[in-house]
ROMIVEX-142635 format. One record per residue (C-alpha): x, y, z; residue in one letter. Coordinates in steps of 0.2 Angstrom, whole numbers, plus 2048, in hexadecimal, padded with zeros to 3 digits. Each point is the difference from the previous one (the first is absolute). Layout:
+-----+-----+-----+-----+
!  xx !  yy !  zz ! res !
+-----+-----+-----+-----+
!   X !   Y !   Z !   A !
...
+-----+-----+-----+-----+
This chain:
+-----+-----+-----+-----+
!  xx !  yy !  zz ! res !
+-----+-----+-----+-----+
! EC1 ! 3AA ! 880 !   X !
! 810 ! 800 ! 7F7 !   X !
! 802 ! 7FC ! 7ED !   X !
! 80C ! 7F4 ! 801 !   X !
! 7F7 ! 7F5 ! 80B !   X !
! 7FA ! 7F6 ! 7F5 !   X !
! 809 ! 7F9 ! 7EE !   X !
! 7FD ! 806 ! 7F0 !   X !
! 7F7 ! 80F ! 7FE !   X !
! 7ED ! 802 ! 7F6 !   X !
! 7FA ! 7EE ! 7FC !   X !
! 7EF ! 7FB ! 7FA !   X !
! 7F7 ! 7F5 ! 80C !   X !
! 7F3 ! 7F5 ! 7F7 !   X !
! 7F0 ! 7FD ! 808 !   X !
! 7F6 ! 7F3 ! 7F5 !   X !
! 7F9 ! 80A ! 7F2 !   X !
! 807 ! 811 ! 805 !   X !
! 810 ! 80A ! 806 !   X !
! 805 ! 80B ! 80C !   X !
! 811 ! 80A ! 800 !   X !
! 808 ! 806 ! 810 !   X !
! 809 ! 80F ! 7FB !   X !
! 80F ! 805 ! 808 !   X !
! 802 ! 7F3 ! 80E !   X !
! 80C ! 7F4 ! 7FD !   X !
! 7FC ! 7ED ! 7FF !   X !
! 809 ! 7F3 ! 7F9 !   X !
! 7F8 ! 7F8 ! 7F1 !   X !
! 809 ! 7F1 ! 7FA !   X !
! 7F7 ! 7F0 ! 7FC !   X !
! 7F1 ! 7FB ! 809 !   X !
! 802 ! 7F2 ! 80A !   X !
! 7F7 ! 7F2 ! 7F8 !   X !
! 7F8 ! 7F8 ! 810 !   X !
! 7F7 ! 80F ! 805 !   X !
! 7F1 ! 809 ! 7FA !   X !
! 7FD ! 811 ! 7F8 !   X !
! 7EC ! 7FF ! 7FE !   X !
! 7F5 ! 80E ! 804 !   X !
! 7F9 ! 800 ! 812 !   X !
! 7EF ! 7FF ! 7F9 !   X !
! 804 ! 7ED ! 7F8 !   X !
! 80D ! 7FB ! 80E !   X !
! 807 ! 7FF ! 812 !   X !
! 811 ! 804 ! 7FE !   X !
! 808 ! 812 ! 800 !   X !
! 807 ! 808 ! 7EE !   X !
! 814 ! 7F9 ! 7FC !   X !
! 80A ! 80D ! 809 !   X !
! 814 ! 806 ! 803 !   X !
! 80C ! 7F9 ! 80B !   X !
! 806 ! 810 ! 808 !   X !
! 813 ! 806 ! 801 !   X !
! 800 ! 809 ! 810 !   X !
! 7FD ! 7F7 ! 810 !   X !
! 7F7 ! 80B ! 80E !   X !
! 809 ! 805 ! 810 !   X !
! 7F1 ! 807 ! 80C !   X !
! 80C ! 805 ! 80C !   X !
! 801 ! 810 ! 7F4 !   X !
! 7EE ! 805 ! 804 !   X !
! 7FD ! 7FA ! 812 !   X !
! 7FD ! 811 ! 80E !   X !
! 80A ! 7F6 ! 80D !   X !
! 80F ! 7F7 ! 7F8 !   X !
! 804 ! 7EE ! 80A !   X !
! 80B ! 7FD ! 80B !   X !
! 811 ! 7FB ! 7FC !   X !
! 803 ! 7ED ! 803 !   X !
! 80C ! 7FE ! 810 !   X !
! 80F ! 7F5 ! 802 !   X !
! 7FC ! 7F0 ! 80B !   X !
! 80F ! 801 ! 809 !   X !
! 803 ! 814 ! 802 !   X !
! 7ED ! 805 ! 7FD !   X !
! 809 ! 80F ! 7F7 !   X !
! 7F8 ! 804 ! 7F0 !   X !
! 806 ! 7F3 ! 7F3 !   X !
! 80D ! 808 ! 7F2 !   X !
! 803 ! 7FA ! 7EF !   X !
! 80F ! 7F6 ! 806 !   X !
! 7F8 ! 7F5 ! 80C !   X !
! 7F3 ! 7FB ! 7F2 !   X !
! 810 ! 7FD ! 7F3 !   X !
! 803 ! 7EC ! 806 !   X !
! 7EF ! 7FB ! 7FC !   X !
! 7FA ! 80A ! 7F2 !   X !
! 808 ! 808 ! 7EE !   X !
! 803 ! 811 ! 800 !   X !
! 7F2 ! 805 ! 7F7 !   X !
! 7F3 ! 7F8 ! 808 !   X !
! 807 ! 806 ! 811 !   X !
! 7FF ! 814 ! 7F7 !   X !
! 7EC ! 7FA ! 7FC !   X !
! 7FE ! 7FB ! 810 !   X !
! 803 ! 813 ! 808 !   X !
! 7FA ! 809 ! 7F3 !   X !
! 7F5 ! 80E ! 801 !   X !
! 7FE ! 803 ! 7EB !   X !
! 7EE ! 7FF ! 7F9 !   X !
! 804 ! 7F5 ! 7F1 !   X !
! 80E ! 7F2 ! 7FC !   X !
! 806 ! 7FC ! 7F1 !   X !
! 7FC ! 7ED ! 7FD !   X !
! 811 ! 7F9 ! 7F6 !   X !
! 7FB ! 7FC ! 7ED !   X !
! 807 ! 7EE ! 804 !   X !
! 7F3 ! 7FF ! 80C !   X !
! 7F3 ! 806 ! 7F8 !   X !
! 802 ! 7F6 ! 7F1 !   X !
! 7FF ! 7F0 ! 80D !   X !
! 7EF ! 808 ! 805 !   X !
! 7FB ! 7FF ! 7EE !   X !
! 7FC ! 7ED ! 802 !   X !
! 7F2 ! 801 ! 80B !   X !
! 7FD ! 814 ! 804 !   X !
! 7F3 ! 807 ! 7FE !   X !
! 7F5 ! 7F5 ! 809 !   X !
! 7EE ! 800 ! 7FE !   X !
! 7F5 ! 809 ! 80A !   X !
! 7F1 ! 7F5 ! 7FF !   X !
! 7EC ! 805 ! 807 !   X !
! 7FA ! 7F1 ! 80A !   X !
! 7EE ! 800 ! 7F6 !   X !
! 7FD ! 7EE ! 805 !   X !
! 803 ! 803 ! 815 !   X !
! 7F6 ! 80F ! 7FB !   X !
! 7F1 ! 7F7 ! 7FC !   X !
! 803 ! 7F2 ! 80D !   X !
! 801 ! 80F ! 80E !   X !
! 7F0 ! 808 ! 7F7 !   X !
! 808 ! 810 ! 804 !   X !
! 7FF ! 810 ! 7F8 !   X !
! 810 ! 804 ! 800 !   X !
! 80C ! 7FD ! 7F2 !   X !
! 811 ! 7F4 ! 805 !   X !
! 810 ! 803 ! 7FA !   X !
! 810 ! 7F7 ! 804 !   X !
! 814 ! 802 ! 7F9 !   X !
! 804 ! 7F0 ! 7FE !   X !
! 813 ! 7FC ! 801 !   X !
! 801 ! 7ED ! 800 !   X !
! 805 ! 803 ! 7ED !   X !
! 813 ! 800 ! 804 !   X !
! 80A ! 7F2 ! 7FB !   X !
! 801 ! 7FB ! 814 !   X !
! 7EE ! 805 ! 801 !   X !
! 7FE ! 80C ! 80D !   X !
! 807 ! 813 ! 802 !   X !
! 813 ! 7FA ! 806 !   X !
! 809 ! 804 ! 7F0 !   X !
! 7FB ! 811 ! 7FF !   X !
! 80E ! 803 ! 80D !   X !
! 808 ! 7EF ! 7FE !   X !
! 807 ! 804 ! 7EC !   X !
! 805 ! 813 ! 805 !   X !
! 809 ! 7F7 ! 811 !   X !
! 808 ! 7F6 ! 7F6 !   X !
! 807 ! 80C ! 7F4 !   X !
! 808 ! 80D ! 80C !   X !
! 807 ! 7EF ! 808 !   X !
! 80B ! 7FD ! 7F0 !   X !
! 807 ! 80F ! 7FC !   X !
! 809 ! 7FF ! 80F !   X !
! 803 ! 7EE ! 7FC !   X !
! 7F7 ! 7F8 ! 80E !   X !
! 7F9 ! 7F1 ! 800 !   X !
! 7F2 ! 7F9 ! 80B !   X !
! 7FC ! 7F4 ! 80A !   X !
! 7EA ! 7FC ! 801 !   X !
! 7FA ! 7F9 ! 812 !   X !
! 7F3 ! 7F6 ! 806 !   X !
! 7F7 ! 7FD ! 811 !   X !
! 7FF ! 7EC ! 801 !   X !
! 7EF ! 7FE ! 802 !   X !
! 7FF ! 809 ! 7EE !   X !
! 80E ! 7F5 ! 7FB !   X !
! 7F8 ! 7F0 ! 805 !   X !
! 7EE ! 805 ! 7FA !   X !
! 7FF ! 809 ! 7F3 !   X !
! 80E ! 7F6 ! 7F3 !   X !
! 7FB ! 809 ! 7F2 !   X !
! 804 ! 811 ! 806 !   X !
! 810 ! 7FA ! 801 !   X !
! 800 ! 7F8 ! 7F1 !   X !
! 7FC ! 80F ! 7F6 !   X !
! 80E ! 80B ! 809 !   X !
! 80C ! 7F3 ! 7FB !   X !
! 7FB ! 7FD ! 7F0 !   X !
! 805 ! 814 ! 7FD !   X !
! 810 ! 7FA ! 806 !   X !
! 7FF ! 804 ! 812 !   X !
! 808 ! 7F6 ! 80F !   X !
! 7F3 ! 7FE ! 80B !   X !
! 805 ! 7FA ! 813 !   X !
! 7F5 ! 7FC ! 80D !   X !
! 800 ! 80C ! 812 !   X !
! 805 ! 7FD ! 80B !   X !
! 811 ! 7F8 ! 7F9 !   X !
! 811 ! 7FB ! 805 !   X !
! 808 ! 80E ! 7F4 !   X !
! 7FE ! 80C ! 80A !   X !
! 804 ! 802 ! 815 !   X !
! 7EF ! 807 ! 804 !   X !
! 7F9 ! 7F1 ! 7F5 !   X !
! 809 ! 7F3 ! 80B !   X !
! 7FC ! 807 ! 812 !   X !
! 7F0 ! 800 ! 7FA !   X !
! 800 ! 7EC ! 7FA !   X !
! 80C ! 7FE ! 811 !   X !
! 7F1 ! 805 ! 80A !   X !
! 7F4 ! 7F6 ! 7F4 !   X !
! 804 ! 7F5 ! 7F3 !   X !
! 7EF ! 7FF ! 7FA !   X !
! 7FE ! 813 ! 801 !   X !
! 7F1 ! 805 ! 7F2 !   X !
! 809 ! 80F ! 7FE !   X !
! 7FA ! 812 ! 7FE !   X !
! 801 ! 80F ! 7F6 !   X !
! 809 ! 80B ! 80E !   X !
! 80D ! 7F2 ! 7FE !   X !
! 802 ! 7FC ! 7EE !   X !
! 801 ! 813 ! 800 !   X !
! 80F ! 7FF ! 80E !   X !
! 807 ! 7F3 ! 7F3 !   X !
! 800 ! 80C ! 7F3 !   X !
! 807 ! 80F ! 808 !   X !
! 80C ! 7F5 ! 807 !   X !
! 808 ! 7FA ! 7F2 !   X !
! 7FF ! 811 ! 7F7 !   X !
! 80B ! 808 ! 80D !   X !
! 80D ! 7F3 ! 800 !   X !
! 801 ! 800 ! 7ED !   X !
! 805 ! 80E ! 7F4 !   X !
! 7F7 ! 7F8 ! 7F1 !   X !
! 7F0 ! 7FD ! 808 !   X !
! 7F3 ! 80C ! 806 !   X !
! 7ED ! 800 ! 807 !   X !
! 7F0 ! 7FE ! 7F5 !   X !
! 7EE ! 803 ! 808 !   X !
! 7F0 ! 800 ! 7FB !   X !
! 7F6 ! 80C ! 80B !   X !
! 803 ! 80D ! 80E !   X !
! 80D ! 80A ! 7F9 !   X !
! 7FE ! 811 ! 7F8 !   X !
! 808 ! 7FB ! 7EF !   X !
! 7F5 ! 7F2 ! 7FF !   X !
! 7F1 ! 80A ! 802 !   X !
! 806 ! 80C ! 7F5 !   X !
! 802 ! 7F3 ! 7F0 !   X !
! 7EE ! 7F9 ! 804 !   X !
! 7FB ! 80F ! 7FA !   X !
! 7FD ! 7FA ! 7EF !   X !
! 7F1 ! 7FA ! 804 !   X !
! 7F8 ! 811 ! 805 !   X !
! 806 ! 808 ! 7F3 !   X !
! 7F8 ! 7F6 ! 7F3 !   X !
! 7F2 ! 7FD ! 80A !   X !
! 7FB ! 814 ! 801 !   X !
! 802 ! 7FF ! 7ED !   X !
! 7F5 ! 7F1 ! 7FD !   X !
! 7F2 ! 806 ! 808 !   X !
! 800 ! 812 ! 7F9 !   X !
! 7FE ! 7F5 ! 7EF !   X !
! 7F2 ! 7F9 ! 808 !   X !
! 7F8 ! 814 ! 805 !   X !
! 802 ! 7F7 ! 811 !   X !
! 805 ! 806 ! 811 !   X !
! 801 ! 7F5 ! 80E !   X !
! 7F5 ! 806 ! 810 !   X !
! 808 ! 7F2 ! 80D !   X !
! 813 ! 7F8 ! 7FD !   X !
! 801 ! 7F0 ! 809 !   X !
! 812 ! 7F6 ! 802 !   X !
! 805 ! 7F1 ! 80B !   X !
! 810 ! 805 ! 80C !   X !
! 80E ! 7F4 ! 805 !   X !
! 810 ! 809 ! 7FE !   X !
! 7F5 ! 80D ! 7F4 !   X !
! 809 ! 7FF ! 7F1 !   X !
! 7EF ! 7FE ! 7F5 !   X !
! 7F5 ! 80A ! 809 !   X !
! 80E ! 80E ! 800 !   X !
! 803 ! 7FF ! 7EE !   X !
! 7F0 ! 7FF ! 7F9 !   X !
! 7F8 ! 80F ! 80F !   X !
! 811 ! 80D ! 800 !   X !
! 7FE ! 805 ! 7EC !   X !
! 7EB ! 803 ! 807 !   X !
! 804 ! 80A ! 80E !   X !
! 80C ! 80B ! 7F9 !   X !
! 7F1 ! 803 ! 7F4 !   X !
! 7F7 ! 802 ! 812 !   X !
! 80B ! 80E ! 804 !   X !
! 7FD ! 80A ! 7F3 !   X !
! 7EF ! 801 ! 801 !   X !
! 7FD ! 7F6 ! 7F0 !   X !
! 7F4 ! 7F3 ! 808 !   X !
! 7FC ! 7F9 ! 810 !   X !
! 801 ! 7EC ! 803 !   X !
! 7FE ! 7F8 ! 811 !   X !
! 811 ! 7F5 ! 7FF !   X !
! 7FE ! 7F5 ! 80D !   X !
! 80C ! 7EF ! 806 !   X !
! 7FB ! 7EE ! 805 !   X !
! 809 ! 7F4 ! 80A !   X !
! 7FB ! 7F4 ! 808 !   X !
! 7F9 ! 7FE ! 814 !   X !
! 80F ! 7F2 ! 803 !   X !
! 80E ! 80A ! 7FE !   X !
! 7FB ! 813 ! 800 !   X !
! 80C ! 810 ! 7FD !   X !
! 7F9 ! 80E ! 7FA !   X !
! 7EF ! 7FD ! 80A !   X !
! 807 ! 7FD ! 812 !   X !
! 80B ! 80E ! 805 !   X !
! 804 ! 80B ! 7F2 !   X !
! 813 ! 7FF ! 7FC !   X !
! 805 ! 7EF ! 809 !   X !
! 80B ! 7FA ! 7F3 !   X !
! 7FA ! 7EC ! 7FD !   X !
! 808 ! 800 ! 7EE !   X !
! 7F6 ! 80E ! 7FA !   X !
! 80A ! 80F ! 7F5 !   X !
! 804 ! 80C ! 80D !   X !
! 7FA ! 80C ! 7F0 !   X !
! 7F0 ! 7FB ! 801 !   X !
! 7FF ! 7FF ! 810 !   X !
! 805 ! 812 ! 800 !   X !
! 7F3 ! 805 ! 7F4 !   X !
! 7F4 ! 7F5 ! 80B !   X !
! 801 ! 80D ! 810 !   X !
! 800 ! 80F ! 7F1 !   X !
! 7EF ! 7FC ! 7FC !   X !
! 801 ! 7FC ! 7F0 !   X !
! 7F8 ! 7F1 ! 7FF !   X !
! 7F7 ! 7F3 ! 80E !   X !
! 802 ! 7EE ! 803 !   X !
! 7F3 ! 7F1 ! 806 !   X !
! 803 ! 7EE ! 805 !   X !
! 7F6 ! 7F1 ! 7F9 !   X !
! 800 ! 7F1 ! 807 !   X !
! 808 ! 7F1 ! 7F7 !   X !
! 7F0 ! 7F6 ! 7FB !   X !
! 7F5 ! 80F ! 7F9 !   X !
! 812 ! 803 ! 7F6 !   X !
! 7FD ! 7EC ! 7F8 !   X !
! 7EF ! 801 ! 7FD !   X !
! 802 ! 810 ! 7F7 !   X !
! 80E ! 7F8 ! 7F7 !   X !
! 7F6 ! 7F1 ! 7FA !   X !
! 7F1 ! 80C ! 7FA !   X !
! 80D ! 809 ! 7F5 !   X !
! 808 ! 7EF ! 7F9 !   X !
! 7EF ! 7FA ! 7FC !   X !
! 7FA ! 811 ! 7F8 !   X !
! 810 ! 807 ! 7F8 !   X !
! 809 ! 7F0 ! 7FA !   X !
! 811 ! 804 ! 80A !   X !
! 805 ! 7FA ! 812 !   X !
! 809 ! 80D ! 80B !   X !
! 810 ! 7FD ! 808 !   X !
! 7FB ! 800 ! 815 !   X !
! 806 ! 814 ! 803 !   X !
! 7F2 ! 805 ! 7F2 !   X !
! 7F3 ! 7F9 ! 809 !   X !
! 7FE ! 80E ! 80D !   X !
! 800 ! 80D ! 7F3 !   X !
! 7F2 ! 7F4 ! 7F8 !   X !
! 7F7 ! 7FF ! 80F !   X !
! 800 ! 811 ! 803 !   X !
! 7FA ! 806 ! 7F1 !   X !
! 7F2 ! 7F2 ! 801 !   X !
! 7FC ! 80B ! 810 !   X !
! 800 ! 811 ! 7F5 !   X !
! 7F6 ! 7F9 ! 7F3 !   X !
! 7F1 ! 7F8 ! 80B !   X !
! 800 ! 811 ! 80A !   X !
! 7FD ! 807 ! 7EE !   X !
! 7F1 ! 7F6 ! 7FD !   X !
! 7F7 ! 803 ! 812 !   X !
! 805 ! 814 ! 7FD !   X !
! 7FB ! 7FE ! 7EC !   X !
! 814 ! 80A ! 7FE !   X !
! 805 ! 7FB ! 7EE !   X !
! 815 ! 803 ! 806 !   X !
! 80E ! 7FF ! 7F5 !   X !
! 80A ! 7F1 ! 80B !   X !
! 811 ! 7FD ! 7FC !   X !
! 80A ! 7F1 ! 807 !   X !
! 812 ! 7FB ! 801 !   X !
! 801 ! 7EE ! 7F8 !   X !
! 813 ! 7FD ! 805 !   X !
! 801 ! 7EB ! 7F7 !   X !
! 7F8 ! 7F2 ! 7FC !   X !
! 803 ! 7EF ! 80C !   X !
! 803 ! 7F4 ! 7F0 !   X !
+-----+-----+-----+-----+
């Protein structure tokens, strides 16, 4: 791994009682955060204080078969920097074809991440002795950030390229979101966001849409219309999203990052890697840091997805593109890791044993990787496997 991945080269890290110094990898060693722990593993559940890192991975750099270039929806020609240069900054746009290993993540943004990087990976003792399963449970829990989920890992450095070109932007909605979830908005405007509801009358594709139905519930394909819409039309406006794309992925990565450092603190090393899939942005930066480690023959995890049976991507035909990253859909057909469905109510209940077990109630997506790491763990006790499981815990549903 490269020096400069990580700030601030030899730090002591302080297990209770004892110290261990990491030589010549670089970490960064500034204050400790105060809300988590640094105990040894053998008093505690949570994973040693790590470094945020400085580099974000690209795994396009280590893939055998490279993904195939996104294509224009209008010429189905490969898409070139200019047709991307309406909706996104330029840098971005440069991330999003990029082909280099590592990225340099801006100090500006780094120093963002400092108010709730690194997050805590955290061994689920108590589910442990609900399941009575040998094996031990670990899960990176991201519901720590100040919106409390895993968004502003790309949201802060989406932001930033944004305004050195002087952009400003414009956050949307789908109605029903709107209408039942007032606090969402809330939040977003209290950060001094306008928040509009989709579909809209700003916009022409938001009043066909209320022409055809005035009570239209609206839907994310059509607040994303809205968006794109008023980002092509406007030089001072460009378009922000959460999943799918490949710079997206790429700032997630964070969490992997740390996550491969916490648990060699811990003399850990996960046997079975388990993230829920929507768009993938989770699962993709907690599992891309893992099986680059995969590729080099430095350990061998079984990384597998969940989504659930209502609304399947990865699990019914391969690379049928319902909103999942075309990346990891690509890595998907390489092999690299496997993908399960699980069924809505097995999802809840697994849900309701962690609340009750581990003190935290999971946003819905969450719940599949839950549930399937329930599975994992009770296959452990019938087979008497003690497996290092490690699970993607993307927010909390406060």
């Amino acid at each position: 791994m490269a020096q400069s991945l990580f700030i601030n080269p030899t730090p002591t890290l302080c297990f209770k009682g004892q110290s261990k110094n990491h030589g010549n990898v670089l970490f960064n060693a500034n204050k400790p955060n105060p809300w988590k722990s640094s105990l040894a593993k053998s008093t505690s559940p949570r994973a040693l204080e790590t470094e945020i890192p400085t580099h974000w991975y690209n795994i396009i750099a280590d893939l055998p078969i490279k993904p195939p270039p996104p294509l224009h929806p209008k010429t189905f020609a490969p898409l070139q920097p200019q047709d991307l240069s309406h909706l996104f900054p330029d840098e971005l746009i440069k991330q999003e074809a990029s082909d280099e290993r590592f990225i340099v993540i801006p100090d500006e943004v780094v120093d963002i991440y400092r108010l709730w990087r690194p997050t805590p990976l955290i061994r689920a003792k108590r589910l442990e002795k609900l399941l009575d399963t040998p094996a031990r449970i670990y899960y990176k829990y991201e519901g720590v950030s100040p919106a409390g989920s895993h968004k502003p890992n790309t949201a802060v450095p989406q932001v930033w390229y944004n305004a050195q070109q002087g952009v400003k932007n414009v956050v949307w909605q789908v109605r029903a979101s709107y209408d039942q979830k007032p606090y969402r908005k809330l939040m977003m405007q209290t950060w001094g966001a306008k928040v509009h509801p989709s579909p809209s009358n700003l916009t022409e594709s938001g009043r066909k849409i209320l022409e055809m139905d005035p009570l239209s519930p609206g839907s994310l394909g059509i607040a994303i219309s809205e968006a794109v819409e008023m980002a092509a039309l406007n030089e001072d406006t460009k378009y922000c999203l959460g999943s799918v794309l490949n710079h997206v992925l790429l700032h997630q990565t964070v969490i992997g990052e740390e996550c491969i450092k916490q648990m060699e603190d811990l003399g850990e090393t996960p046997d079975v890697i388990i993230g829920c899939t929507g768009g993938g942005s989770n699962f993709a930066g907690l599992c891309f840091p893992f099986i680059r480690e995969k590729l080099k023959g430095k350990m061998n995890p079984l990384i597998r997805a969940v989504e659930p049976t209502a609304c399947p991507s990865l699990t019914k035909g391969g690379l049928r593109y319902h909103g999942m990253a075309p990346l990891l859909s690509h890595i998907y057909e390489l092999g690299f890791m496997e993908a399960i469905a699980i069924p809505q109510t097995e999802c809840f209940r697994g849900a309701i044993q962690f609340a009750r077990s581990e003190g935290l109630i999971p946003a819905p997506e969450p719940t599949h990787a839950i549930a399937a790491a329930i599975r994992e763990a009770l296959h452990c006790k019938e087979s008497g496997e003690s497996k290092v499981i490690l699970m993607a815990m993307c927010g909390h549903d406060n």
